[in-house]
C-alpha positions in Angstrom: 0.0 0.0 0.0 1.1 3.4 -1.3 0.3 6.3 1.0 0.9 10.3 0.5 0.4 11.8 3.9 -0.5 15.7 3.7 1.0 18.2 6.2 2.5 21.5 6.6 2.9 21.8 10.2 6.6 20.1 11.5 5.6 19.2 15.1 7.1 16.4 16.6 3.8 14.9 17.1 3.3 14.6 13.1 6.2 12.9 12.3 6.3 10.6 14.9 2.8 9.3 13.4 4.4 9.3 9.8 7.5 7.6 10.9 5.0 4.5 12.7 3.4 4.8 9.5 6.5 3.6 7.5 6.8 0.5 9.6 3.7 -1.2 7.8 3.3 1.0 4.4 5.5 2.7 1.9 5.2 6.9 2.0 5.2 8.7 -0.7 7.1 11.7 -0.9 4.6 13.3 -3.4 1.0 12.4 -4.5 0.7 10.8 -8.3 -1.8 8.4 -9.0 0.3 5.5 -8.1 -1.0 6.0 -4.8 -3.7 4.0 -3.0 -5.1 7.0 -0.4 -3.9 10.9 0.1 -4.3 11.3 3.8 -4.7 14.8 5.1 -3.7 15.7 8.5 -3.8 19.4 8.2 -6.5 21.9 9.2 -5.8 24.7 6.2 -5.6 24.1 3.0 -8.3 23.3 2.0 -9.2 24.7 -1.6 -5.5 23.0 -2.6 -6.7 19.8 -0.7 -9.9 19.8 -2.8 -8.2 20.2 -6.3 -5.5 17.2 -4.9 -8.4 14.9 -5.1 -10.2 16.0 -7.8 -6.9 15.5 -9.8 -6.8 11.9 -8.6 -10.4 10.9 -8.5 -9.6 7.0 -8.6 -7.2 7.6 -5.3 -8.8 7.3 -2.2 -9.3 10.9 -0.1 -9.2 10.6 4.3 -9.0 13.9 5.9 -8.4 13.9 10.1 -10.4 16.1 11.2 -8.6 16.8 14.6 -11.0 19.1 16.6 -13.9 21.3 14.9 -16.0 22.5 18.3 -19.2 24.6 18.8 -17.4 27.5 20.0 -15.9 28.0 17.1 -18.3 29.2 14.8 -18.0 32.2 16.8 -14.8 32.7 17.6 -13.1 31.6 14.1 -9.8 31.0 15.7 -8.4 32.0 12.2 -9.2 28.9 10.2 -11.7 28.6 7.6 -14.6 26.6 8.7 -16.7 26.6 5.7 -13.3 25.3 3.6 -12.7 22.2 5.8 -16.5 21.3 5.7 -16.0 21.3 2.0 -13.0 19.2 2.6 -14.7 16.9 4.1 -17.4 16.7 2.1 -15.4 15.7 -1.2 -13.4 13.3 1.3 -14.1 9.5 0.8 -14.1 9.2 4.7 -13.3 11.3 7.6 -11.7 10.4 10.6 -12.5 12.1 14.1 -10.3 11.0 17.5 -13.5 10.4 19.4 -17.9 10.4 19.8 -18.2 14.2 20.6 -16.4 14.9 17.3 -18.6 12.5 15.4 -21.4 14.8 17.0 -20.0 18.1 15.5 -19.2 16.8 12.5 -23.2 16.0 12.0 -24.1 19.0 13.3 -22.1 21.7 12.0 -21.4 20.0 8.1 -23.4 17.2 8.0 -21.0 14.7 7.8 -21.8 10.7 7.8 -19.1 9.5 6.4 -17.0 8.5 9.3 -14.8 6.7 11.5 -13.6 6.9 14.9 -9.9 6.6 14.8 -8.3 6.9 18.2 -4.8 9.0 18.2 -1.8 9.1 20.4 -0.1 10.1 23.7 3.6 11.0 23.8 4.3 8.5 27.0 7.4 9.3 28.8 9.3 7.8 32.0 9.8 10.1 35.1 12.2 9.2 37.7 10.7 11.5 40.4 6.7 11.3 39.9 5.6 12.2 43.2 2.6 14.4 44.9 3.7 17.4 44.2 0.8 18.9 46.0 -1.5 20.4 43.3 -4.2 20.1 40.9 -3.6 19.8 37.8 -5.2 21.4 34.6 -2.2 20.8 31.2 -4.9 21.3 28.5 -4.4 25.2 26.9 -7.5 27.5 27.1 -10.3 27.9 24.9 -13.7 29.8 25.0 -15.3 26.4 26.5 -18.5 27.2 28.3 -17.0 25.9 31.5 -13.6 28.4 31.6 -12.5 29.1 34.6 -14.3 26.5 36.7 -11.1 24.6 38.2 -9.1 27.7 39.0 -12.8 29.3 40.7 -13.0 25.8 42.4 -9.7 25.4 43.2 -9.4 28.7 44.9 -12.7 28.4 47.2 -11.5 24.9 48.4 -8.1 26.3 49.1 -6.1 24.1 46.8 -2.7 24.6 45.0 -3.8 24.9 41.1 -1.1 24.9 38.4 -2.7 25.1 34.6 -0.3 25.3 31.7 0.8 22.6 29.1 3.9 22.1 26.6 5.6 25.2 25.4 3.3 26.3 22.2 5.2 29.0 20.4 6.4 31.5 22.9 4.3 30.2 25.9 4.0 27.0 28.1 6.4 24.9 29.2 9.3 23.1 28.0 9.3 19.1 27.8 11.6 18.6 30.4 9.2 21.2 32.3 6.2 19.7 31.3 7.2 16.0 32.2 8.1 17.8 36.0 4.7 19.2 35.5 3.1 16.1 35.1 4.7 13.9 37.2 4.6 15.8 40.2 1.0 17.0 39.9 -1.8 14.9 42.6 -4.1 14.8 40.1 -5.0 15.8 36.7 -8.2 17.6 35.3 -9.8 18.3 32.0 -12.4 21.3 33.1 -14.0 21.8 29.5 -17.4 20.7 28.8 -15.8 19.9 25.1 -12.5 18.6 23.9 -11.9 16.0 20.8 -9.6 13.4 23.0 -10.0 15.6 26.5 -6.1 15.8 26.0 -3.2 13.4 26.0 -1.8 15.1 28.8 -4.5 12.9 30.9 -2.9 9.7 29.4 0.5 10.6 29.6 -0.6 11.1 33.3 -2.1 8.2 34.0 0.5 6.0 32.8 2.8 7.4 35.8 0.3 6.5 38.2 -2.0 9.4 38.0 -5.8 10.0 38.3 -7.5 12.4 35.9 -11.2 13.6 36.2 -13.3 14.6 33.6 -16.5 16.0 33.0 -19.2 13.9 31.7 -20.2 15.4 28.7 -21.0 13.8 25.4 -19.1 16.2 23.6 -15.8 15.3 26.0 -13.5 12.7 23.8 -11.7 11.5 27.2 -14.8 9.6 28.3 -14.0 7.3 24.5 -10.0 6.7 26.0 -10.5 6.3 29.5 -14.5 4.5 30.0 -14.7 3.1 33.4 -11.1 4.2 34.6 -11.7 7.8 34.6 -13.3 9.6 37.0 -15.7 11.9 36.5 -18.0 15.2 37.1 -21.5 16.0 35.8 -21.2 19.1 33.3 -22.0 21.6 37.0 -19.9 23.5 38.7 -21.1 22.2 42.4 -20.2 18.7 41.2 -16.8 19.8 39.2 -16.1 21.8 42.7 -17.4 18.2 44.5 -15.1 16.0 43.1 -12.0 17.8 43.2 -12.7 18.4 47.0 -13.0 14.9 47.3 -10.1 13.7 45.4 -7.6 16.1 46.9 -9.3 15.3 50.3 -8.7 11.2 49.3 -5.7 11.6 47.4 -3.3 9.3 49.4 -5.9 6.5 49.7 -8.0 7.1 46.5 -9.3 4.0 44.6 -6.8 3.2 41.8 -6.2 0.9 39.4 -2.3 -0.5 39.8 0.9 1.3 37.9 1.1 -2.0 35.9 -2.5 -2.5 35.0 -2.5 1.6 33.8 0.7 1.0 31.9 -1.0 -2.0 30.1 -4.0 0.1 29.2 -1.7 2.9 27.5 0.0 0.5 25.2 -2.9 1.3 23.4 -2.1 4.8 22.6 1.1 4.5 21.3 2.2 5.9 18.2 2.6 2.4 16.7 -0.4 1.2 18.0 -2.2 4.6 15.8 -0.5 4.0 12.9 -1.8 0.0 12.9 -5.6 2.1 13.2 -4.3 4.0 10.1 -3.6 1.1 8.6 -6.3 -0.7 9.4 -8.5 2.1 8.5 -7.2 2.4 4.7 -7.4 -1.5 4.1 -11.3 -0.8 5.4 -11.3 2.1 3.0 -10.0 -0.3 -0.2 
């Protein structure tokens, strides 16, 4: 199988799903009709994206569609909305990283043609995770409806509260810091009523031991990774503000599934275990 894999970004996180890919299917370095599928990872694009399949009707289109939330039909975020709907539309099949995305999909393009393909964490070893005596929140901000909850929360219950993720252009932390972040924190939290995978901040997390709470929302991707092993709030404040109380007050003697049993679970989020998905996904497709 002959794959051309679309991307302009060069994060780490890309190519490490590219590289994985090599390891079961030949990359192409450019897209001629030798291919079998274009895949498009990229959010932008889109009018070039849409005359790349046109070109090569007979090739088989997939766009990822990372993230596309309510919010943003409001707040634009700079990216063109109405394009990637077309993108998808012309797509042969579009992938989302969880349920609430399949939701937004429907509602905002009405999209059917999909599958849930579940993406990565970048899992790393930490030889001081500890309780570092703090909630928690790694995920960056967004206009979600329920902004500012843990830090409002946190401060009424009179709990240390660190929020801040990887470093993401001039801002966040470094990975070194990060890993510190994350290994050290009590607990971790996802706050927002919405996110595609809830972040895989919370996975990285929990395969060094830690709990994460989320809120139960259908529109909250963690819920798809995590099931039964997560814990979780109703989409309130009071309960949000509940839980947290609860797991801070609990945190030495909280229920938890063992280290091993966690590190188990995670093997499924690997970046070879997405690119056999991919994989799998495309021989589906054919």
């Amino acid at each position: 199988m002959k794959v051309f894999v679309y991307h302009t970004g060069h994060t780490g996180y890309v190519h490490n799903i590219i590289a994985a890919m090599k390891d079961h299917i030949e990359i192409s370095s450019e897209p001629d009709a030798s291919c079998d599928v274009f895949l498009s990872l990229q959010m932008g694009h889109h009018a070039e994206l849409i005359r790349l399949k046109r070109s090569f009707p007979h090739v088989k289109f997939v766009t990822y569609v990372w993230d596309c939330y309510d919010w943003i039909w409001e707040q634009g975020r700079g990216y063109d909305w109405k394009g990637y709907g077309e993108l998808c539309q012309v797509s042969d099949m579009v992938w989302v990283p969880s349920q609430g995305q399949v939701l937004r999909l429907k509602q905002h393009w009405g999209i059917e043609k999909y599958d849930i393909v579940k993406c990565y964490a970048q899992f790393f070893d930490h030889d001081a995770v500890s309780d570092g005596g703090y909630v928690s929140n790694p995920l960056r901000e967004i206009p979600d409806p329920q902004l500012g909850w843990i830090e409002k929360a946190c401060t009424e219950l009179d709990i240390p509260y660190e929020h801040g993720g990887r470093k993401q252009g001039q801002t966040g932390r470094t990975w070194d810091e990060y890993k510190d972040f994350i290994a050290k924190a009590s607990f971790i939290v996802c706050p927002w009523y919405e996110a595609s995978t809830g972040g895989m901040s919370l996975l990285e997390g929990y395969n060094l031991g830690k709990e994460v709470l989320i809120c139960d929302s259908p529109y909250l991707g963690a819920s798809d990774y995590f099931g039964y092993r997560a814990n979780y709030f109703e989409p309130n404040y009071e309960d949000m503000k509940r839980m947290i109380g609860l797991m801070w007050s609990q945190r030495y003697t909280f229920p938890s599934k063992p280290l091993e049993d966690k590190q188990e679970f995670c093997k499924e989020f690997t970046a070879d275990a997405f690119a056999e998905r991919i994989v799998k996904g495309f021989n589906k497709l054919l």
